[in-house]
C-alpha positions in Angstrom: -4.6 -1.7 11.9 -3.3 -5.5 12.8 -2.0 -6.7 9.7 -3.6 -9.5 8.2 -2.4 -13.3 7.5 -4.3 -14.9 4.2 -4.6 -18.2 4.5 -3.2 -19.7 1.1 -2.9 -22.8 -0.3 0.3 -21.5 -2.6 3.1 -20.0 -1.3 3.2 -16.1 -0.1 5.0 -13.5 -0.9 5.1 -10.4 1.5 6.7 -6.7 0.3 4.6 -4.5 2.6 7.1 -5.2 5.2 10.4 -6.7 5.6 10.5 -9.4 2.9 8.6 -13.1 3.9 8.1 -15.6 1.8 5.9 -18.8 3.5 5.4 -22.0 1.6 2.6 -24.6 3.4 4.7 -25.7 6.2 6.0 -22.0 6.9 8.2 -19.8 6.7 10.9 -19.9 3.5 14.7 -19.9 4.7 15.6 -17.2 1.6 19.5 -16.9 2.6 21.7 -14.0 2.9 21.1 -10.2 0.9 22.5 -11.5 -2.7 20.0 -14.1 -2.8 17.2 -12.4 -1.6 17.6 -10.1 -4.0 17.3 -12.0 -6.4 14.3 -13.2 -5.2 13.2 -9.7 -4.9 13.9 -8.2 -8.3 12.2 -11.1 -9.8 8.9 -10.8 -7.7 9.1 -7.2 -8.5 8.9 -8.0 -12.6 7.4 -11.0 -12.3 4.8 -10.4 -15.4 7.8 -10.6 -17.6 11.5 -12.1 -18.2 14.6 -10.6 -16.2 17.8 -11.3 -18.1 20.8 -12.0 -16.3 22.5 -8.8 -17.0 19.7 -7.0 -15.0 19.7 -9.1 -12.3 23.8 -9.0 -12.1 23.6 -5.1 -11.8 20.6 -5.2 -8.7 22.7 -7.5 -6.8 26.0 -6.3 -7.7 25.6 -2.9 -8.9 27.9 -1.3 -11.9 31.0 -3.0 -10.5 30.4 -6.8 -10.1 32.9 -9.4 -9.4 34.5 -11.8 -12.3 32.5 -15.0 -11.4 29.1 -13.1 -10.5 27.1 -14.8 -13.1 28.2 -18.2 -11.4 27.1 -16.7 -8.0 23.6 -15.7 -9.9 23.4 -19.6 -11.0 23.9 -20.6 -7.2 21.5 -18.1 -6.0 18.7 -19.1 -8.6 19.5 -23.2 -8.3 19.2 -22.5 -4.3 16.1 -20.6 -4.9 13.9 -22.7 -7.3 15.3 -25.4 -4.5 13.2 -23.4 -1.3 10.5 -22.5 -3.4 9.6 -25.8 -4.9 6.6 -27.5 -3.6 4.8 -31.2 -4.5 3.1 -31.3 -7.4 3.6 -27.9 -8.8 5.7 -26.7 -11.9 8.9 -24.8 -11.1 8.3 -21.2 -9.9 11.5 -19.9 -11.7 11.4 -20.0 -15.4 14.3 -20.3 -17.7 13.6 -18.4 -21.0 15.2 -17.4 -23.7 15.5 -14.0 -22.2 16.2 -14.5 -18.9 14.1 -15.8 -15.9 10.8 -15.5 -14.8 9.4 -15.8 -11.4 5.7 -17.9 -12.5 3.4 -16.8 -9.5 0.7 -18.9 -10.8 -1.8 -19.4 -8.3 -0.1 -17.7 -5.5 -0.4 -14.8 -3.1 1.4 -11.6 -3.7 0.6 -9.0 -0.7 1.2 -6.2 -3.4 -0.8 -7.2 -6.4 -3.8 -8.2 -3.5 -3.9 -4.9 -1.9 -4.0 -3.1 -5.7 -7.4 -5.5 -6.1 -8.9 -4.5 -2.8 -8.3 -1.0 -3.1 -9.5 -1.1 -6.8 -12.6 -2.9 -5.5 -13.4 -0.7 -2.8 -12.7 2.4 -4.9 -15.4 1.4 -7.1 -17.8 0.6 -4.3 -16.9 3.7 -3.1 -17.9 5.8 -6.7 -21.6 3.3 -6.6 -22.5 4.7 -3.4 -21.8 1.6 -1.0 -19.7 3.5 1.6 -20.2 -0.2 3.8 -18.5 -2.3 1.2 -16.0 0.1 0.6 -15.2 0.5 4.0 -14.4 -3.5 4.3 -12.5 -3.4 1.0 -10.2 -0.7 1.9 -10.3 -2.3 5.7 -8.6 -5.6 4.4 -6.1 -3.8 1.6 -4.7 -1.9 4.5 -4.1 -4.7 6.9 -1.8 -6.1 4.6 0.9 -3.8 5.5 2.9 -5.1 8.4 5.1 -2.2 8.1 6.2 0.0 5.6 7.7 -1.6 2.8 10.5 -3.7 2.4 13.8 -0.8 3.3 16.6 -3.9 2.1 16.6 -3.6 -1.2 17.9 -0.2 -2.7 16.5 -1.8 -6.3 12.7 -1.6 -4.4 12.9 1.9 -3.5 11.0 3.4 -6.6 8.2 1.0 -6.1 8.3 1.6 -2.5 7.1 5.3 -3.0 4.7 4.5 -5.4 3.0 1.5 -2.8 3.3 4.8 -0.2 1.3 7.3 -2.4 -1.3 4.3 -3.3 -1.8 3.4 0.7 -2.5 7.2 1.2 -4.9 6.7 -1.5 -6.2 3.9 -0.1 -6.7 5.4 3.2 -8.7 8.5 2.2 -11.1 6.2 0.6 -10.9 4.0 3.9 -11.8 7.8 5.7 -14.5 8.7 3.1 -16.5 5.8 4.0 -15.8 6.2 7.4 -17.3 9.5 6.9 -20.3 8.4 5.2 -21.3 5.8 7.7 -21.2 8.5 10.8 -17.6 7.2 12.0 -15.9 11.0 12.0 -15.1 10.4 16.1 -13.3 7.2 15.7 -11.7 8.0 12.4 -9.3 11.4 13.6 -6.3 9.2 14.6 -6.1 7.1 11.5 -6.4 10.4 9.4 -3.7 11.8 11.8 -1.2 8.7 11.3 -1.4 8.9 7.6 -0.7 12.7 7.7 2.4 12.0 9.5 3.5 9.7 6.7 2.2 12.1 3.7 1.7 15.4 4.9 1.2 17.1 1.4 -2.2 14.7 1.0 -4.3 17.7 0.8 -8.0 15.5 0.8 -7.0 14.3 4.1 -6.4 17.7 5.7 -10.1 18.3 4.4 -11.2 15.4 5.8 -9.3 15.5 9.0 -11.1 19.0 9.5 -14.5 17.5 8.5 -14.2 15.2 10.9 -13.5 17.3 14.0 -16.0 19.6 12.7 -18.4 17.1 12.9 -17.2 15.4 16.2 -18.0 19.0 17.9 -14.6 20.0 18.1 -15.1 23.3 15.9 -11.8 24.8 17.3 -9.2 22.0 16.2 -11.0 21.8 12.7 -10.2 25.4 12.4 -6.8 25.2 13.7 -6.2 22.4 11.2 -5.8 24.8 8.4 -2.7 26.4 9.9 -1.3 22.8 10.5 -1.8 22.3 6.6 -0.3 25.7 5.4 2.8 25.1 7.9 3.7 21.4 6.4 3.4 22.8 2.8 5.7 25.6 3.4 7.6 23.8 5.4 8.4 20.7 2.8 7.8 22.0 -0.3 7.4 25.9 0.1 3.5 25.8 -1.5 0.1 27.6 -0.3 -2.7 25.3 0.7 -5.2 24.9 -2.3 -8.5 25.8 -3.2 -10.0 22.8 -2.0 -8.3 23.2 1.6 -9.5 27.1 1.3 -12.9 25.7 0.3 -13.4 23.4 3.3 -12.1 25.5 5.6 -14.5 28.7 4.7 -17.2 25.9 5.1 -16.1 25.0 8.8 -15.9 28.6 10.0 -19.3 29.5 8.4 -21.2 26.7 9.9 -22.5 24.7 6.6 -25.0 22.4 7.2 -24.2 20.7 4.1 -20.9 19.2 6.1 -22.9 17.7 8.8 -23.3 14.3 8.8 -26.6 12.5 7.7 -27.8 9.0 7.7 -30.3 9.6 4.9 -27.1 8.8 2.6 -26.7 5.2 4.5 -30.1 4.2 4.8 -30.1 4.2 1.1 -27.0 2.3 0.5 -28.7 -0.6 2.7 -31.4 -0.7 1.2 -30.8 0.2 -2.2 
């Protein structure tokens, strides 16, 4: 999916991807790795203080030169410098803990695509497979790439944004089920896969689709393909639920077909 550009009348910050930072008249100049970290490990915390100490050890690690907490002062002036804008209050917070990145009013790719999918999961429990579809849509096409690889302090958070976009995408194919899309929908499934083979709803629904796009013989075969990536990275069985489906495919349930009755209520419900 093309990834998506908010228009924003604050400034945005982008993790789902290399790190970008755009004020109203573009792109933020951020400087070299020991500032952007900076940056970085305050956007990650921004809901509360970071004191100095923490932010030393991100950009340093445990051995940090003598002078680093005069480099950190650089890096912050420099900072609250590219980040300020007309008429707003300072965006880096002095407190008596530390400092705090004040977001304020503007965008943060992260905390926007954990709204979206929230928003479309709940469409998704009411029954409105059409609104979730565009909820989960728009969370998705905020990642550029996967998530910002420069900072060694992200990567924790990075594989928890991974396991929510799987999430996020078997709700994107669940809808896409429910609205008759199970032809169109077998290379997204297979893309994700590739990035989290041990997402055992979406070998289920990769097999329900195929099933259901009158390719019998590939949802069949997709069982194998499951119980080879368990073993294979983490030495499991496939579960019940996998067992389940696949019982299902090979003894032709009707219930798995695909029927509009569903949709024709969610428009008109």
């Amino acid at each position: 999916m093309r990834a998506a550009r908010t228009q924003h009348r604050g400034m945005e910050y982008r993790l789902l991807g290399q790190m970008d930072v755009r004020g109203r008249s573009g792109p933020v100049p951020l400087g070299g790795l020991k500032q952007r970290t900076v940056l970085a490990s305050l956007l990650l915390d921004h809901e509360r203080a970071v004191d100095a100490d923490r932010l030393i050890d991100d950009v340093w690690g445990p051995r940090p030169p003598a002078k680093a907490i005069v480099s950190l002062r650089a890096y912050l002036t420099n900072l609250r410098r590219v980040l300020h804008e007309p008429g707003v209050p300072p965006r880096i917070v002095t407190t008596s803990i530390g400092y705090r990145l004040d977001l304020g009013q503007d965008f943060f790719d992260v905390e926007q695509f954990r709204a979206l999918a929230e928003r479309g999961r709940r469409s998704l429990d009411t029954g409105n497979a059409s609104g979730a579809d565009r909820l989960f849509t728009a969370a998705l096409r905020l990642w550029r790439e996967r998530p910002t690889q420069e900072f060694d302090l992200a990567r924790g958070h990075r594989d928890r944004w991974e396991d929510d976009r799987a999430g996020v995408v078997e709700g994107f194919v669940a809808a896409a089920l429910d609205l008759g899309r199970h032809t169109e929908i077998v290379d997204d499934i297979e893309a994700q896969l590739r990035r989290t083979p041990l997402r055992e709803t979406l070998w289920c629904q990769l097999m329900i689709a195929l099933h259901r796009g009158s390719r019998r013989a590939e949802a069949l075969a997709v069982y194998g393909r499951a119980a080879s990536a368990f073993f294979d990275a983490a030495d499991l069985a496939p579960g019940e639920r996998l067992e389940e489906t696949y019982r299902r495919v090979r003894a032709h349930d009707q219930t798995l077909e695909w029927s509009p009755v569903r949709v024709v209520e969610q428009l008109v419900g």
